[in-house]
N, CA, C and O of each residue as an XYZ file, in Angstrom:
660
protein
N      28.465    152.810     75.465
C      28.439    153.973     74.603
C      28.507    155.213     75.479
O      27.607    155.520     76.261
N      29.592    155.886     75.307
C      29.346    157.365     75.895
C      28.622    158.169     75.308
O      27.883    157.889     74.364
N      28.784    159.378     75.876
C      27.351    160.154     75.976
C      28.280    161.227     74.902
O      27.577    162.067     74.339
N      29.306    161.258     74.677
C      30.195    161.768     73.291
C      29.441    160.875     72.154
O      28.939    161.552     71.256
N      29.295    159.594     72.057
C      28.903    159.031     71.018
C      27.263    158.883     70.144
O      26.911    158.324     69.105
N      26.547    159.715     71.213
C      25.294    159.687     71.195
C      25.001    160.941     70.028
O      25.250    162.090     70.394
N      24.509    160.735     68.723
C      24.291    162.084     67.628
C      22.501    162.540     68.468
O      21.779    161.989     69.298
N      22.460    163.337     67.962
C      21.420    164.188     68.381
C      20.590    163.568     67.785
O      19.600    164.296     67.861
N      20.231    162.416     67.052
C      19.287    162.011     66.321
C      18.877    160.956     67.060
O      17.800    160.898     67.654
N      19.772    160.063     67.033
C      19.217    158.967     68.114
C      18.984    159.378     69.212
O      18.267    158.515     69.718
N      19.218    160.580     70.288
C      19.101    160.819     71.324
C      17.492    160.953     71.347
O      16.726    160.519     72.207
N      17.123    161.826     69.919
C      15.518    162.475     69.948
C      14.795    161.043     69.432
O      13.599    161.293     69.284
N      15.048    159.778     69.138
C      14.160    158.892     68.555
C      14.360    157.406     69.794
O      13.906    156.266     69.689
N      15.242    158.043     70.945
C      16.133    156.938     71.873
C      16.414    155.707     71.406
O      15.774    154.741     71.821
N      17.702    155.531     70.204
C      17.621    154.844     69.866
C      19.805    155.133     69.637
O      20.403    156.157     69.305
N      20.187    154.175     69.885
C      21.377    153.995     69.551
C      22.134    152.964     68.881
O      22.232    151.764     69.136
N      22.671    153.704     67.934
C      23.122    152.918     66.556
C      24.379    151.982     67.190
O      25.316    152.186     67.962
N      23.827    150.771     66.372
C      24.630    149.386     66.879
C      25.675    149.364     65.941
O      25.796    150.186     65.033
N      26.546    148.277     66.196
C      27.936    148.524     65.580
C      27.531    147.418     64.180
O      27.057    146.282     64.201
N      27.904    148.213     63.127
C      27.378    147.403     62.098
C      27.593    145.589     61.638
O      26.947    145.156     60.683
N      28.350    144.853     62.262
C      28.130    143.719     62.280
C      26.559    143.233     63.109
O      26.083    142.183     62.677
N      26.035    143.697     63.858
C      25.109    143.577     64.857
C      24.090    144.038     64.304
O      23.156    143.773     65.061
N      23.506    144.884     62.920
C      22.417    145.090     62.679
C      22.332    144.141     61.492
O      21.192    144.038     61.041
N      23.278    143.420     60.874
C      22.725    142.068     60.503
C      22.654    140.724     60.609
O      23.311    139.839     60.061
N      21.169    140.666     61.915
C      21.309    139.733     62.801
C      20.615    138.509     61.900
O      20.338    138.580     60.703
N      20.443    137.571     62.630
C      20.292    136.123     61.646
C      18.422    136.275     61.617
O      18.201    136.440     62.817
N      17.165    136.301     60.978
C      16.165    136.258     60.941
C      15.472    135.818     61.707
O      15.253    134.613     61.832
N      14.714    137.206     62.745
C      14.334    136.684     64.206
C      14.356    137.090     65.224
O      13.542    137.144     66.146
N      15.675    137.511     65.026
C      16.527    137.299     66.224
C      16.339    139.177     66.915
O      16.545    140.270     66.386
N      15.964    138.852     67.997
C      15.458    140.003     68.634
C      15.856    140.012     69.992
O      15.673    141.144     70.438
N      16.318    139.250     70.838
C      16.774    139.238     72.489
C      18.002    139.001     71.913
O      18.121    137.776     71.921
N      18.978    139.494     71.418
C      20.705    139.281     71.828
C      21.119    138.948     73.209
O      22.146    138.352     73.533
N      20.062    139.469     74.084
C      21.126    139.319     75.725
C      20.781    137.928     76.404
O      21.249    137.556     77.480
N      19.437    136.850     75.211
C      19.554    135.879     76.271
C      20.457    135.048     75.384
O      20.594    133.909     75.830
N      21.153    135.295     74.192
C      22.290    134.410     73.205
C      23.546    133.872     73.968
O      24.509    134.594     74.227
N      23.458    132.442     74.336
C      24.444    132.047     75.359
C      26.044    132.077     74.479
O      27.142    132.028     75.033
N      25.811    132.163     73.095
C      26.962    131.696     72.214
C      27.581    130.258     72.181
O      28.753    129.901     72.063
N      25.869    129.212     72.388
C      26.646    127.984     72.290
C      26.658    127.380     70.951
O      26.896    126.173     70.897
N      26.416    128.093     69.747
C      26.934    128.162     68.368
C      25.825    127.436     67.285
O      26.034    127.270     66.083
N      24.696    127.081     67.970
C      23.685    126.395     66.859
C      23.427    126.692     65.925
O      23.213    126.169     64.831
N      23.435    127.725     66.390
C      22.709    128.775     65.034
C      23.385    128.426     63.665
O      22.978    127.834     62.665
N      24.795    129.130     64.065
C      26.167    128.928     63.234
C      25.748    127.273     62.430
O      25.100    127.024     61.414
N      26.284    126.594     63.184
C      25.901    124.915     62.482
C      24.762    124.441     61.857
O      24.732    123.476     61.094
N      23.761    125.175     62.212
C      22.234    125.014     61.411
C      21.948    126.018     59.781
O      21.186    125.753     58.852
N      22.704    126.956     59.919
C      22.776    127.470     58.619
C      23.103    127.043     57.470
O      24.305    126.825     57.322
N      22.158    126.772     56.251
C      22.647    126.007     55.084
C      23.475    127.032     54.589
O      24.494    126.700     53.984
N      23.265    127.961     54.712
C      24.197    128.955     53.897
C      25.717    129.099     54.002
O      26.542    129.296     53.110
N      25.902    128.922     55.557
C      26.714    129.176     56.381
C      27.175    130.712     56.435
O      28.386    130.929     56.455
N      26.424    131.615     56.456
C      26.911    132.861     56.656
C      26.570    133.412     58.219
O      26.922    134.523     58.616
N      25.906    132.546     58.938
C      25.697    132.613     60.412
C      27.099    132.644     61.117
O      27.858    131.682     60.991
N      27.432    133.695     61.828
C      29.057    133.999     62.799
C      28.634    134.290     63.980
O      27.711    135.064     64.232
N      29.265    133.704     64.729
C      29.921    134.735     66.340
C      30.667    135.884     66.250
O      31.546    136.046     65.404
N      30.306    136.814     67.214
C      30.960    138.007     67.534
C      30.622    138.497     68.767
O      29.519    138.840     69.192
N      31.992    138.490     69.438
C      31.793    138.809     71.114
C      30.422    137.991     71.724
O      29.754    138.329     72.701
N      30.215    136.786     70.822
C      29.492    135.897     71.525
C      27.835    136.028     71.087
O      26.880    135.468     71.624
N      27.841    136.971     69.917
C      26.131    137.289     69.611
C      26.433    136.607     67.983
O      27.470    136.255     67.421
N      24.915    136.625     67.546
C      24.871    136.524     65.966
C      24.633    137.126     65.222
O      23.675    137.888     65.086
N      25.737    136.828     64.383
C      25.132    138.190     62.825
C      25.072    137.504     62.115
O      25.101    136.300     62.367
N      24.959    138.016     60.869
C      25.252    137.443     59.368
C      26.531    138.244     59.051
O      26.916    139.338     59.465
N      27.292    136.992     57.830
C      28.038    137.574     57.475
C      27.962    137.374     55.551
O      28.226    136.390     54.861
N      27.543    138.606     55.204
C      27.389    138.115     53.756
C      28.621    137.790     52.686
O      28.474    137.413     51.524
N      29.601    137.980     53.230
C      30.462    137.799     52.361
C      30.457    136.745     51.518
O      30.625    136.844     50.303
N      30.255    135.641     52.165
C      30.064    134.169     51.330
C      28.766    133.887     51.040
O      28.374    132.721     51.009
N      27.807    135.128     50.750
C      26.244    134.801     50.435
C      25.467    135.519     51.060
O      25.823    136.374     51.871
N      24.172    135.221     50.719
C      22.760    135.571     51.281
C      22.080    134.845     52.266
O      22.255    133.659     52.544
N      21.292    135.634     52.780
C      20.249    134.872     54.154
C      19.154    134.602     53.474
O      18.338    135.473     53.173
N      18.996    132.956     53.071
C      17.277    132.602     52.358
C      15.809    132.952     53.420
O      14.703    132.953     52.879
N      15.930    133.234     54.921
C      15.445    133.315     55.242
C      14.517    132.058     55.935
O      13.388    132.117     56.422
N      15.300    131.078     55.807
C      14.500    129.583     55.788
C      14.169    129.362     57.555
O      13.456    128.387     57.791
N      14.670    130.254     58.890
C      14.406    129.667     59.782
C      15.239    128.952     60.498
O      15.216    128.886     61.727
N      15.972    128.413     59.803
C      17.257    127.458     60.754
C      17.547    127.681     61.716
O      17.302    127.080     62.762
N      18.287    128.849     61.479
C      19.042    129.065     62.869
C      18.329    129.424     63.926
O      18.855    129.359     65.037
N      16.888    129.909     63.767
C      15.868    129.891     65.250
C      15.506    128.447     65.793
O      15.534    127.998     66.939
N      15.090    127.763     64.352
C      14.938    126.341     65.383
C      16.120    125.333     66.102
O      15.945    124.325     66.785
N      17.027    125.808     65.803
C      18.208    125.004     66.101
C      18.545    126.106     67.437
O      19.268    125.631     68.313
N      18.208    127.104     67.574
C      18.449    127.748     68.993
C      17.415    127.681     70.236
O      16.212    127.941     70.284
N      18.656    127.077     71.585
C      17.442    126.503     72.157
C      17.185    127.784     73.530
O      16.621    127.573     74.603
N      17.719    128.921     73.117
C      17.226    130.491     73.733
C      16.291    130.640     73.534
O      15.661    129.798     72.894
N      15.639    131.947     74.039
C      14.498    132.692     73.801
C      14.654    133.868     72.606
O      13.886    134.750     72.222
N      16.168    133.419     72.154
C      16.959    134.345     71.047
C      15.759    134.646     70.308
O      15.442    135.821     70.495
N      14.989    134.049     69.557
C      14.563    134.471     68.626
C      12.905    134.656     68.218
O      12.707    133.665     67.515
N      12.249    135.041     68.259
C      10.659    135.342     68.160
C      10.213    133.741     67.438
O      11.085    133.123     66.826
N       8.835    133.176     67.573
C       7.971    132.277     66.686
C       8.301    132.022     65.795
O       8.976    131.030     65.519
N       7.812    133.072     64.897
C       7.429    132.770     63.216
C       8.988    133.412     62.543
O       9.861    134.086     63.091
N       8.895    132.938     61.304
C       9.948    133.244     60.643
C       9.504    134.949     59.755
O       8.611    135.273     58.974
N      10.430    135.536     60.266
C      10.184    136.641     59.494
C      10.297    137.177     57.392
O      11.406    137.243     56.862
N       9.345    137.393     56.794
C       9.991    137.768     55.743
C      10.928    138.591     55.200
O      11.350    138.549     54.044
N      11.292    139.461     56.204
C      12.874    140.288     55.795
C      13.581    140.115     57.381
O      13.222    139.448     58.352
N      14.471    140.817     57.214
C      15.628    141.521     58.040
C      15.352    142.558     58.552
O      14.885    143.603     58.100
N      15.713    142.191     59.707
C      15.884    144.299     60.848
C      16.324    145.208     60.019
O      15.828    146.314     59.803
N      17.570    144.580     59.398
C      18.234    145.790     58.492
C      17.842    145.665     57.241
O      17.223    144.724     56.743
N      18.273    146.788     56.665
C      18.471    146.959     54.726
C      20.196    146.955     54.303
O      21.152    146.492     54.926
N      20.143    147.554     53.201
C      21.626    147.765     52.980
C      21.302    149.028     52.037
O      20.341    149.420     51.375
N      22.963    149.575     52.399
C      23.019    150.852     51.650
C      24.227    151.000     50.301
O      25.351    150.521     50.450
N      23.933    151.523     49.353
C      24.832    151.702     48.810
C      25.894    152.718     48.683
O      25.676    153.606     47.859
N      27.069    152.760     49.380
C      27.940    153.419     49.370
C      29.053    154.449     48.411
O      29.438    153.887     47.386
N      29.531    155.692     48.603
C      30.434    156.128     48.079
C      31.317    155.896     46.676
O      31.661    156.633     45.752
N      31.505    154.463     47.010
C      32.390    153.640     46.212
C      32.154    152.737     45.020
O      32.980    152.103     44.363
N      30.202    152.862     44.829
C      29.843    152.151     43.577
C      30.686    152.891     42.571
O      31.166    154.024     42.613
N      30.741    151.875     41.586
C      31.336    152.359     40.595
C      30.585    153.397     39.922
O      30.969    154.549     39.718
N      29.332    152.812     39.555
C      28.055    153.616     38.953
C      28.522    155.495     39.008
O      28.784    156.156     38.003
N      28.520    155.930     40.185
C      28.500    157.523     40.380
C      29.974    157.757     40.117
O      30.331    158.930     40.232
N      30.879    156.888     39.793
C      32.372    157.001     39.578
C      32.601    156.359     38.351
O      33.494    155.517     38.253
N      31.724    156.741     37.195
C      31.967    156.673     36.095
C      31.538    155.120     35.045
O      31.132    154.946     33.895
N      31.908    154.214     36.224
C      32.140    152.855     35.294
C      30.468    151.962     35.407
O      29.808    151.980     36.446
N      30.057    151.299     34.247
C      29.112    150.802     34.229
C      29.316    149.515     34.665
O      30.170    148.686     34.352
N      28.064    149.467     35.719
C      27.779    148.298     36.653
C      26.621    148.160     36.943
O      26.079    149.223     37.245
N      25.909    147.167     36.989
C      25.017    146.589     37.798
C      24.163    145.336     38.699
O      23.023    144.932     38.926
N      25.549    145.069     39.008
C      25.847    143.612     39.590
C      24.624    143.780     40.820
O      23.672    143.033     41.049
N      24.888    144.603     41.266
C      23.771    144.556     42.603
C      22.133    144.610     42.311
O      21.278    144.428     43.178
N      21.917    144.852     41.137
C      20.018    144.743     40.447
C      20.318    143.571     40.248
O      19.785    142.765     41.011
N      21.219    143.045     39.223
C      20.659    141.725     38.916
C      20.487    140.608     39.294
O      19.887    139.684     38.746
N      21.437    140.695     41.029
C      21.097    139.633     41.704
C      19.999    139.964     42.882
O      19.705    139.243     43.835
N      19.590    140.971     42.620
C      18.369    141.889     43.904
C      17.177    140.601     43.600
O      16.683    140.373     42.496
N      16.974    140.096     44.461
C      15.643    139.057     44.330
C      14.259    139.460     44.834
O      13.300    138.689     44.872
N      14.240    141.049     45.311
C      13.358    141.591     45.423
C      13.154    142.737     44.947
O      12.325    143.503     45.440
N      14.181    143.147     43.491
C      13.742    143.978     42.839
C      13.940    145.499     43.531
O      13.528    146.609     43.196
N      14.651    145.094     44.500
C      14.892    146.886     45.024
C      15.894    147.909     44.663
O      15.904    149.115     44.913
N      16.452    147.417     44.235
C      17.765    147.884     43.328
C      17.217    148.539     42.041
O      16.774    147.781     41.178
N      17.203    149.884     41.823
C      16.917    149.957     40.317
C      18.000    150.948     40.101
O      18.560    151.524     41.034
N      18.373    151.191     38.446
C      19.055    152.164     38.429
C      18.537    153.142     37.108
O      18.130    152.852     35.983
N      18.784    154.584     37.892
C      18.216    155.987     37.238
C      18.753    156.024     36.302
O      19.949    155.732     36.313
N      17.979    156.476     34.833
C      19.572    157.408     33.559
C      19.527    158.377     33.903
O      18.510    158.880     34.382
N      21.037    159.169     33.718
C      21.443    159.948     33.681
C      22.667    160.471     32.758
O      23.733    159.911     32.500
N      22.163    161.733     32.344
C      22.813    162.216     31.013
C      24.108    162.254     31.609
O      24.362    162.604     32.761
N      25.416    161.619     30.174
C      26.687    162.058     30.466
C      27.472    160.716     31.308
O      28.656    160.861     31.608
N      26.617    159.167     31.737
C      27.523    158.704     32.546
C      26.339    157.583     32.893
O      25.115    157.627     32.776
N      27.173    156.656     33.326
C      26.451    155.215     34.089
C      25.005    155.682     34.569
O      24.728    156.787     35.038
N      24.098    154.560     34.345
C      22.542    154.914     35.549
C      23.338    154.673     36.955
O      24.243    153.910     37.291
N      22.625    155.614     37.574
C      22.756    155.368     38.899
C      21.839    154.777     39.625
O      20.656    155.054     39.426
N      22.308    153.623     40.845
C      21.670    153.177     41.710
C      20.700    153.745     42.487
O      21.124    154.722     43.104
N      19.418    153.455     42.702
C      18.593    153.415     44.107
C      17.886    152.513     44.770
O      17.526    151.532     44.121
N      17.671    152.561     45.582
C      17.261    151.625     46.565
C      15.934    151.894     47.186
O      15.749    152.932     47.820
N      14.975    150.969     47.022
C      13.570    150.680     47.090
C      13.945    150.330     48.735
O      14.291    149.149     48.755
N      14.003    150.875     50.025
C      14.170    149.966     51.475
C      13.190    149.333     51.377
O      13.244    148.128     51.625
N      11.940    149.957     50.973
C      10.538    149.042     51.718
C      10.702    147.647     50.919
O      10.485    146.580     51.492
N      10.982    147.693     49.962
C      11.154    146.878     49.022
C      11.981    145.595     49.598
O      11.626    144.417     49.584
N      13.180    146.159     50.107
C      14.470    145.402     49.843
C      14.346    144.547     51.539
O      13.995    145.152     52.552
N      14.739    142.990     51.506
C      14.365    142.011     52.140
C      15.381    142.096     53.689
O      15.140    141.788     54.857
N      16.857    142.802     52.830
C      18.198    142.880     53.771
C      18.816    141.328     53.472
O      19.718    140.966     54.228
N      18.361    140.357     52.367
C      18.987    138.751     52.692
C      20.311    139.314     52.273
O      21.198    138.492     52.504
N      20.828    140.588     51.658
C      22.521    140.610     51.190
C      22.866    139.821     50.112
O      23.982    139.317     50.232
N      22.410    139.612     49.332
C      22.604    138.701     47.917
C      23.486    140.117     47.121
O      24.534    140.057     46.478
N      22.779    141.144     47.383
C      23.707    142.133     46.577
C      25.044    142.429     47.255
O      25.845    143.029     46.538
N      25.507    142.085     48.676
C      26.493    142.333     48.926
C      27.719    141.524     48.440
O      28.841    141.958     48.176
N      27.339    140.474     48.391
C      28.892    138.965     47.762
C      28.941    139.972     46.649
O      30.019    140.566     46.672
N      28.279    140.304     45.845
C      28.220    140.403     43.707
C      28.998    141.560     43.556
O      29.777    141.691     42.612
N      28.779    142.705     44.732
C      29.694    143.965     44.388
C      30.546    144.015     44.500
O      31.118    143.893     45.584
N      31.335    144.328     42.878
C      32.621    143.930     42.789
C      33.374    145.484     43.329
O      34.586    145.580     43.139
N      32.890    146.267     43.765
C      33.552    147.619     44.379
C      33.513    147.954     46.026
O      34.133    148.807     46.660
N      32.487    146.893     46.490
C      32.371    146.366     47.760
C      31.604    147.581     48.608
O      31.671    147.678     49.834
N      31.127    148.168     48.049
C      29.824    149.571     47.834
C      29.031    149.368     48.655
O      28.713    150.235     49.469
N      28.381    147.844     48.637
C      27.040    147.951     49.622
C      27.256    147.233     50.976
O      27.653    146.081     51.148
N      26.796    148.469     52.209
C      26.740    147.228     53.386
C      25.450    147.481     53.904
O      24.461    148.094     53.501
N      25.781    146.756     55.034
C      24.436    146.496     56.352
C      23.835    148.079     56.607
O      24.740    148.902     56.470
N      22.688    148.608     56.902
C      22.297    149.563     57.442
C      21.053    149.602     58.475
O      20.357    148.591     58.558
N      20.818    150.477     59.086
C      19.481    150.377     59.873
C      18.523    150.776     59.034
O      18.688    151.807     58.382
N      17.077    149.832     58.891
C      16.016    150.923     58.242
C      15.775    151.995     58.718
O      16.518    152.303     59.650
N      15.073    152.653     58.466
C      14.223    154.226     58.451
C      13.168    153.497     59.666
O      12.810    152.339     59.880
N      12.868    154.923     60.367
C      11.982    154.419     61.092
C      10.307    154.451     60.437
O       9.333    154.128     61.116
N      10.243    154.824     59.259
C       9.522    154.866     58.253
C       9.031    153.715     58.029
O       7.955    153.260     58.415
N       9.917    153.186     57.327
C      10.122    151.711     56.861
C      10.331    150.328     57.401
O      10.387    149.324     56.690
N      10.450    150.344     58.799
C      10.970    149.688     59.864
C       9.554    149.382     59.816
O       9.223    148.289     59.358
N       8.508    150.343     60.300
C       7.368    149.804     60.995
C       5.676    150.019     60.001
O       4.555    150.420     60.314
N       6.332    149.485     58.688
C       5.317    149.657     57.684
C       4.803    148.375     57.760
O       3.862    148.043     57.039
């Protein structure tokens, strides 16, 4: 990362924003640099949304959600990944520009598959409720990402708020 790419925000919190495949890592998973990329992870996932990229792991929600079940730490025989199984994700997700919701058309594919209820949506006079998002709430497994049919929600970093509640 050059020092062009650095916003004044992460500079004051020293923290530099990862490339968004990389902040949704598989549950755990906290040392990326000792991840040899010898693919367990990947093969231990019932879900199969566990991928390689440049040799690390993410999730990839397109074909689903992360249940959170653990797999892919015990099937990795690194220091990749902490003990215990965590109940959420590093990341959250955000909802983007492109919901339909604030662009007129009624939707709410992303509440009703929210399995933690973080998804709610506001009324508002004149037009669709609009979406918000509960972070503390919301787990990051991406169940709302497959369902959006406007492709609105992705990966994000929590708040440093919310990160360490």
């Amino acid at each position: 990362m050059s020092t062009a790419d650095i916003t004044r925000r992460s500079f004051l919190v020293a923290r530099t924003s990862l490339p968004p495949e990389l902040l949704a890592r598989p549950p755990g998973a906290v040392d990326l640099h000792s991840c040899t990329g010898c693919n367990a992870c990947v093969e231990a996932c019932p879900a199969a949304i566990v991928s390689l990229k440049v040799g690390l792991p993410y999730l990839d929600f397109a074909g689903g959600e992360c249940t959170l079940c653990g797999k892919c730490a015990a099937a990795c025989p690194e220091p990749v990944f902490t003990s215990e199984v965590p109940h959420r994700l590093l990341s959250a997700v955000s909802i983007g520009p492109s919901c339909f919701a604030p662009n007129g058309i009624a939707c709410q594919s992303c509440r009703d598959a929210c399995p933690e209820e973080a998804i709610r949506f506001r009324p508002r006079v004149g037009g669709p409720f609009l979406p918000e998002l509960d972070e503390a709430a919301c787990s990051g497994c991406g169940r709302c990402i497959s369902v959006c049919p406007a492709g609105a929600i992705t990966v994000a970093e929590r708040s440093k708020e919310v990160e360490h509640a």
